[in-house]
N, C-alpha and C positions, 0 to 999 in steps of 0.2 A: 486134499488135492487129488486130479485125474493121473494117472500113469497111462501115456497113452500106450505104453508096451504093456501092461498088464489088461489090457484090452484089447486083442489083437484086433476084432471084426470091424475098430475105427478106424483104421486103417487104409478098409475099402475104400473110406473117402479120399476118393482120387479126384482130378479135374483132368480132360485129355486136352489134344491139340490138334485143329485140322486146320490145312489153308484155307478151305473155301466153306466153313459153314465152322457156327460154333461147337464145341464139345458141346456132349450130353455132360448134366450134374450125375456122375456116379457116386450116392450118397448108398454108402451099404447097406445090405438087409437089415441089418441091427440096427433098430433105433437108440438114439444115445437114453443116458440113463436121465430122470426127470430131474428136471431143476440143474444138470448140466451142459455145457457147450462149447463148440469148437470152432476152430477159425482156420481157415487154410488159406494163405493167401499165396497165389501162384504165379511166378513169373515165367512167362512162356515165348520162344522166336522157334520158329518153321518159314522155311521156303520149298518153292517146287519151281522147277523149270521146264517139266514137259508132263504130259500127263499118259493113264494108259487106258491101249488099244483105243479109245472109240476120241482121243481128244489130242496125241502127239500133230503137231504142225513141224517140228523138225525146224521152228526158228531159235529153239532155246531160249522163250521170253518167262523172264522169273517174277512168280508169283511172293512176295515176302509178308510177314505177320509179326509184330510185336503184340503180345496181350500179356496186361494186371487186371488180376480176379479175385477179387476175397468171395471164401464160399464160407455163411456162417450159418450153424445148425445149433437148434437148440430144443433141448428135450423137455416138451412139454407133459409128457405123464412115463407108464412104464410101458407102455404100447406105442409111442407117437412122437415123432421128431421133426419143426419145421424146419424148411431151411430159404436162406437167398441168396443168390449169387447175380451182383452185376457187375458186365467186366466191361473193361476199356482196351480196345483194340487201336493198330496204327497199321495200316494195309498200303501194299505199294504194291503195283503192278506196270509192268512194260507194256509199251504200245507196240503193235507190228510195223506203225512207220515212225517209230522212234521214239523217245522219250520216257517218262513214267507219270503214272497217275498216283495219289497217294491220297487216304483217309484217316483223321482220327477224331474218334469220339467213342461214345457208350453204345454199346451194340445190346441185343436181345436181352430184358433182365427178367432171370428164373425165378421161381418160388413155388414151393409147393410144399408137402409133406411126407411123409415115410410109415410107415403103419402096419404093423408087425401081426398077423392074422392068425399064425398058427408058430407052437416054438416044441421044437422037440429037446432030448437032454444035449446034444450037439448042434444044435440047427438052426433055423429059422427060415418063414415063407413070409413074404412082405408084398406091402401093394406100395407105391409111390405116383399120385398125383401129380404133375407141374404144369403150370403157365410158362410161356415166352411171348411177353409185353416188348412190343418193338417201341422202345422211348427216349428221345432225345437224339434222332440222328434222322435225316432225310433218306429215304431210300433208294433217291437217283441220284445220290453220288455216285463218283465212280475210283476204284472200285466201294459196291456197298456194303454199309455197314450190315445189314441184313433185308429180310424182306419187307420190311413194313408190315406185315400180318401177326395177328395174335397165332401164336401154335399153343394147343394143347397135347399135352401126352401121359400116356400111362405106362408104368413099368409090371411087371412081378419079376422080385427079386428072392433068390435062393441062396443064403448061406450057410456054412458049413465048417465047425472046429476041426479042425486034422492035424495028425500026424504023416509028414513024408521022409521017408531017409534018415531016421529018426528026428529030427525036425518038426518043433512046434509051428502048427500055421494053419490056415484059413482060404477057405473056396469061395468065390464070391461070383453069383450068373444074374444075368441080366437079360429081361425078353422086352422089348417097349416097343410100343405103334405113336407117332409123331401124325398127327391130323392139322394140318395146315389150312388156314380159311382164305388160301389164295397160291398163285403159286410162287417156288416150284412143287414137285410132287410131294405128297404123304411117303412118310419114311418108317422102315422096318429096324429094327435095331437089336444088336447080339453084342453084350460084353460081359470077359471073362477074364477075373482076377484070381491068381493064385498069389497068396502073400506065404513066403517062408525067414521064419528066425533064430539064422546061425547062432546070433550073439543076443546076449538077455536087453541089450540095447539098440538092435539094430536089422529091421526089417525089410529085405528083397521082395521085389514087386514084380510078378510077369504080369500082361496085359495083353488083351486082345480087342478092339475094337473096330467092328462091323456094320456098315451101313449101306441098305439097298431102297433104292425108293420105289414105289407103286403107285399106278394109275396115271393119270392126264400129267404131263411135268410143267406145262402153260407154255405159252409164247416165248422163244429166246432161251427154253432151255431145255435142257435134256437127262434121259434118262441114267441114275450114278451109281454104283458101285464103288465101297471104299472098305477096304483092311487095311487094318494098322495094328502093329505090334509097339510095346512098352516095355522097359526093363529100367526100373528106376529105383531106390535104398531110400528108407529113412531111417537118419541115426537120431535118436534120444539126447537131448543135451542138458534138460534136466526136467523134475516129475512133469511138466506140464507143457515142455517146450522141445518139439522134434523140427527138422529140416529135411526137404527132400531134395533127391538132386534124380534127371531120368532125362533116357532120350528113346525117341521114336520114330519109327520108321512106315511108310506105306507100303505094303509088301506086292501087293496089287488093286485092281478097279477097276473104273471105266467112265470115261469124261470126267474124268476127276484128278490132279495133281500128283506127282511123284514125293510127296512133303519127304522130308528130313526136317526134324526139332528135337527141343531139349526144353528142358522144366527146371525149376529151382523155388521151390516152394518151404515156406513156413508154416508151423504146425503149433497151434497154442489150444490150450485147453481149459477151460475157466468154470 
């Protein structure tokens, strides 16, 4: 069976949380080992009530999010790990002349793979492929569940075994280009995981999560700036079964949301 603490770099497998667009699948550099697989299933609530500098109105109208996401990855050789993640979101938004609009259904479903190119005696350089197939939800609802456009995107990913403060634990960076085949804009993307572990069962998660988009943004919308910070633990409950718990924050941006959310996620390993 997997121990997922004597594997720290699975770890990276994170899901984040935004109000207004889905998380990226941050599946870490480390492909999982072949012929195994994992399962995170994540329950995630964010709200925002004003946004910054380029989208505050000063009416306090809150933006809210409920989303369930299972992201399952499974190691098809010693190089190569695919994975899918489709999640179901429930979105409410305030009107300015009163009321609220609310949506649920299946939002953008990912899939791609992970592909580990070069590996030193601590390290690893990876490349990561994905789709985002918009399926099963109309995209003039309101608010929507996404764009209706296929995106593709590419990552390279950098991980890294370490030591900090005596502390076993792991680096995990992310560089990815988001190519949208309609709008809004094409997206830049920076995330950045430090995982440390106090306890032989039990691993702290900082996060950093960055988003700036580029080029034309289309009719109706406009250009966004988004950081978010993460600070969330997974304790081990037994070899093959961890639970996460984490909340996050928008630190700054630009026509984009003030979020505040929390996470609570399952970790199974098979």
């Amino acid at each position: 069976m997997m121990n997922l603490f004597l594997r720290p770099p699975l770890l990276a497998l994170l899901l984040t949380l935004s109000p207004l667009a889905a998380g990226p699948v941050c599946a870490g550099a480390w492909p999982l080992a072949e012929g195994t697989g994992q399962m995170i299933l994540t329950l995630g609530a964010s709200r925002s009530d004003a946004g910054f500098d380029g989208r505050d109105s000063g009416r306090g109208l809150e933006f809210r999010k409920w989303e369930l996401s299972p992201l399952l990855t499974w190691g098809l050789d010693a190089e190569t790990s695919l994975f899918l993640k489709p999640t179901l979101q429930r979105l409410s938004a305030d009107r300015s002349g009163g009321g609220t609009d609310r949506t649920t259904g299946l939002t953008d479903t990912e899939l791609g793979f992970t592909r580990a190119v070069w590996r030193g005696t601590d390290s690893v350089l990876s490349f990561q492929p994905m789709l985002r197939l918009p399926l099963f939800y109309d995209s003039d609802d309101s608010p929507a569940l996404g764009s209706g456009h296929a995106d593709a995107e590419m990552r390279v990913l950098y991980g890294r075994n370490l030591t900090l403060a005596g502390l076993p634990g792991f680096f995990d960076g992310q560089l990815a280009w988001r190519q949208r085949t309609g709008a809004p804009a094409n997206e830049a993307n920076l995330d950045l995981t430090l995982g440390l572990r106090p306890q032989a069962d039990l691993m702290l998660l900082l996060q950093s999560f960055n988003t700036v988009t580029l080029g034309h943004a289309g009719n109706g919308y406009d250009q966004t700036r988004r950081y978010k910070l993460q600070l969330s633990a997974v304790q081990q409950l037994t070899p093959t079964v961890s639970v996460q718990i984490g909340a996050n924050k928008a630190v700054g941006g630009r026509n984009d949301g003030n979020e505040l959310g929390g996470l609570l996620a399952l970790w199974v390993g098979f």
